[in-house]
Each structure stands twice: as structure tokens, then as C-alpha cells.
Backbone bond lengths (Angstrom), bond angles and torsions (degrees), N, CA, C in turn:
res aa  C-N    CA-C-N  psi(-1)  N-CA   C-N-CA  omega(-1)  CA-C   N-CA-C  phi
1 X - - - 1.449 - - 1.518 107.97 -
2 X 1.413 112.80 136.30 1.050 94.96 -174.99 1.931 110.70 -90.84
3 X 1.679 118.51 -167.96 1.094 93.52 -146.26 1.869 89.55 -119.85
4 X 1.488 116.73 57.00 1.668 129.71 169.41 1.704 110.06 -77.38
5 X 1.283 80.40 142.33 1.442 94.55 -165.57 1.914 115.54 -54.66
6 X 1.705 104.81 -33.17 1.162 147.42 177.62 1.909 91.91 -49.37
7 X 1.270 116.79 -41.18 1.388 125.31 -162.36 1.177 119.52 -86.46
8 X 1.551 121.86 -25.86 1.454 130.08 -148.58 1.413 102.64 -164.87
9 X 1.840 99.35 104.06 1.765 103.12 -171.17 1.443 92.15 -118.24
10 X 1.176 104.37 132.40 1.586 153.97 -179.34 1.462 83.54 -43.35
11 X 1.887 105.79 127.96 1.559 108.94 168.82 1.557 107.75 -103.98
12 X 1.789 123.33 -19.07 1.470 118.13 162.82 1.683 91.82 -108.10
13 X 1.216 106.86 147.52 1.455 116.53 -171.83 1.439 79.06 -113.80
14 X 1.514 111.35 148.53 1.606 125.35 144.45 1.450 116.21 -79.45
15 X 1.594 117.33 132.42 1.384 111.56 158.16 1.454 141.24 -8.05
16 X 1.080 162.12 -167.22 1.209 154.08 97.07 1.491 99.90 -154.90
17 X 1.443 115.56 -165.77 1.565 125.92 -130.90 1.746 93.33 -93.96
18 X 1.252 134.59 -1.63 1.464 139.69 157.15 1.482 118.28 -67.33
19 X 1.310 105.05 -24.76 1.561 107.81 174.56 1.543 117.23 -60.93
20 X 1.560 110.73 133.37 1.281 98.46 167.46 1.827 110.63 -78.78
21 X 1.439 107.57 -168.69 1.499 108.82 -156.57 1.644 104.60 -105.00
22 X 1.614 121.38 1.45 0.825 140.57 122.43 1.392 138.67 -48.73
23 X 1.359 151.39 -31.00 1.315 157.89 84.65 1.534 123.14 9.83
24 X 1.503 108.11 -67.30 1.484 111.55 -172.16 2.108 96.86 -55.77
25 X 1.555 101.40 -48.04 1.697 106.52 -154.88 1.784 94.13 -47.73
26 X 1.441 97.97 -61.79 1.470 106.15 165.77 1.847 122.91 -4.35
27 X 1.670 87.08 -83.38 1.687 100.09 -164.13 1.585 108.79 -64.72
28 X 1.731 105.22 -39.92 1.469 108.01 172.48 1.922 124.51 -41.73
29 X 1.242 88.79 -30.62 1.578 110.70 -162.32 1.584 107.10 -80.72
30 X 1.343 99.50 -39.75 1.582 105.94 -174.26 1.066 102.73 -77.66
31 X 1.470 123.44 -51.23 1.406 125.81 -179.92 1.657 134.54 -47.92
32 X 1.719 104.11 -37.16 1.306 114.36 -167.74 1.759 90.55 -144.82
33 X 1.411 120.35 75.15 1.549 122.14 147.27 1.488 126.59 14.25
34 X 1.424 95.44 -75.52 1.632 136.13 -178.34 1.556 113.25 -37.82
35 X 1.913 101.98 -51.56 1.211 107.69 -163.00 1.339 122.67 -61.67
36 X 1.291 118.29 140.10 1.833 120.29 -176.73 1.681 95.27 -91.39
37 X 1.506 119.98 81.27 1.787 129.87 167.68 1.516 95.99 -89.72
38 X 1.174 109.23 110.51 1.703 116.23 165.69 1.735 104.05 -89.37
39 X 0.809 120.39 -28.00 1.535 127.65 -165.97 1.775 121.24 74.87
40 X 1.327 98.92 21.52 1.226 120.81 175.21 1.335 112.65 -97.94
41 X 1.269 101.75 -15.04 2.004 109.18 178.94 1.682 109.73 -59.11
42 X 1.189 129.44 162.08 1.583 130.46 175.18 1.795 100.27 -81.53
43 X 1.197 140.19 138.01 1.491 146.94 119.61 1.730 98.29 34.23
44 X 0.759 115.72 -75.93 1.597 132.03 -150.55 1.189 98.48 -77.42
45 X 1.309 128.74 -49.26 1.358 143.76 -168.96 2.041 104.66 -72.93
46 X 1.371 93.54 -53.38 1.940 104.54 166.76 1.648 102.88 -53.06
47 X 1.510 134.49 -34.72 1.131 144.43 -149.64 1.825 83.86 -78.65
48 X 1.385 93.30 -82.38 1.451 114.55 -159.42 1.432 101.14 -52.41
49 X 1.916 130.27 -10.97 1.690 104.72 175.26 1.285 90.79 -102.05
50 X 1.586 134.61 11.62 1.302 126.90 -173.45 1.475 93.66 -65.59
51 X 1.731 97.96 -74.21 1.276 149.52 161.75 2.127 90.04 12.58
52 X 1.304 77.05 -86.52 2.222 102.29 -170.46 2.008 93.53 -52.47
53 X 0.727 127.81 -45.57 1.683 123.83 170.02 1.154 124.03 -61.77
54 X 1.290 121.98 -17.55 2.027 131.55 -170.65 1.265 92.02 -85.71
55 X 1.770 121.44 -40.31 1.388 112.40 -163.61 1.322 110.42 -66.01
56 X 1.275 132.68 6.33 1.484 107.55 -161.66 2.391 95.08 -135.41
57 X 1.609 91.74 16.57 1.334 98.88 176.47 1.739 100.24 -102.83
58 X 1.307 106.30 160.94 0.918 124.59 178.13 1.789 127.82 -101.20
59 X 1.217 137.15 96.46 1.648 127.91 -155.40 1.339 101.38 -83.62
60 X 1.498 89.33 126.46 1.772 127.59 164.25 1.555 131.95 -83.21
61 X 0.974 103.48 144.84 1.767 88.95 -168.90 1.562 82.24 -141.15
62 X 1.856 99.54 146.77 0.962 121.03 -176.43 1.889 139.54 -59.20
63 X 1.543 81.29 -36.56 1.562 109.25 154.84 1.316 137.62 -71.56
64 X 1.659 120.68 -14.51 1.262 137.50 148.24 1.531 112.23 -60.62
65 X 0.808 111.41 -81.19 1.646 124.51 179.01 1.408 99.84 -41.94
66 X 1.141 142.18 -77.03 1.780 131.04 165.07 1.517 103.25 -22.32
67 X 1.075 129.95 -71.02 1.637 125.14 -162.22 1.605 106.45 -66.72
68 X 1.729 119.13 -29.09 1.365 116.72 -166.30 2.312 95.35 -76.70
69 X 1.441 95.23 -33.66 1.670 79.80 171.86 1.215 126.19 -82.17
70 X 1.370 128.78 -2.99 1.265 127.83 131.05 1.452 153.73 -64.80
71 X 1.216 95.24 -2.16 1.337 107.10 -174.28 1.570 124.86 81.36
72 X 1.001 101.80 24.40 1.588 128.76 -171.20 1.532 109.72 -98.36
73 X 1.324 135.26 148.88 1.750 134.42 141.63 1.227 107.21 -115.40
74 X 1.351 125.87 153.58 1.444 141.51 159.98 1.307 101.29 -76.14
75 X 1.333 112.11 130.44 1.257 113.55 132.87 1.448 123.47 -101.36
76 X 1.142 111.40 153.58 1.564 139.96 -161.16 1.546 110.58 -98.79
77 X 0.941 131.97 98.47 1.212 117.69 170.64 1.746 111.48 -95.39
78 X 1.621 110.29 -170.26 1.402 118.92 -179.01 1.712 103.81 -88.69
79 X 1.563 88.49 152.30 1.176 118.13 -156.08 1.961 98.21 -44.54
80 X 1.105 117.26 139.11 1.593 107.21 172.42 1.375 106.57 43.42
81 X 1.070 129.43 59.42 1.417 144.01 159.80 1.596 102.14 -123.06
82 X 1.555 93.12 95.93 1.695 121.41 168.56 1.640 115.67 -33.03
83 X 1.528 89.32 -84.36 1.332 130.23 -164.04 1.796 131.18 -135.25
84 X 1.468 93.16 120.67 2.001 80.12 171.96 1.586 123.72 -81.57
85 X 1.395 103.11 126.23 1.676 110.75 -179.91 1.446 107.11 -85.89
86 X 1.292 110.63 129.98 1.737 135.37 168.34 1.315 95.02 -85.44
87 X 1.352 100.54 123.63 1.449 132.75 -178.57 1.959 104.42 -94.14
């Protein structure tokens, strides 16, 4: 399969700026225990500790996880790569 965005939808989504600020306190919280989120922080500020926590997750795709309970792996091919030609 190849590896278009069109193909393979994200089973943990990262934050971004559509989230309400209710949402961010949420994901921040689950993600990092530790963190002191009052929900008193501004938008931007929830953004940017979202932001520093995504880096250290790993992205899942929905179609992996289907094939991994089967006993299946994806392979990934390059982007818009149809078909392999026999030479």
C-alpha cells in the first residue's frame, strides 16, 4: 500500500488549533500525568505543551492495527507508487 495520506487515517490524532481548550486539557493530561494543566492556560499556550508531548508519540494508523490483529503487517510503499515493474 502505498503510503498517501488519502490511505491511512490516523488512530491517535495530534492536537491542532481546531481543538477546543477543553480537548487540549484532556489529551495533555492523558499524555503527560506530571503536567500541572489547570485549564486556565490561553489556547496557544495548551497548543504549544500539546505541541512538546506529540514529539515523543509514535503515529498509528488504523489499517495497521486491523492487519496487526490479524496477523498481518503493512507494507508501506513510496508515495504514489502504483505498481512494481519486472524488468
Amino acid at each position: 500500500m502505498d503510503n498517501a495520506s488519502y490511505h491511512s487515517r490516523v488512530l491517535n490524532k495530534t492536537p491542532n488549533s481546531s481543538w477546543n481548550k477543553a480537548d487540549l486539557v484532556v489529551w495533555i493530561k492523558e499524555q503527560n500525568p506530571n503536567t500541572t494543566v489547570t485549564g486556565n492556560e490561553s489556547k496557544a499556550e495548551l497548543l504549544h505543551l500539546a505541541k512538546s508531548a506529540a514529539q515523543n508519540i509514535k503515529t498509528l494508523y488504523v489499517v495497521d492495527e486491523m492487519a496487526l490483529q490479524h496477523g498481518r503487517e503493512v507494507l508501506r510503499l513510496l508515495l504514489y507508487h502504483c505498481h512494481f515493474r519486472s524488468s
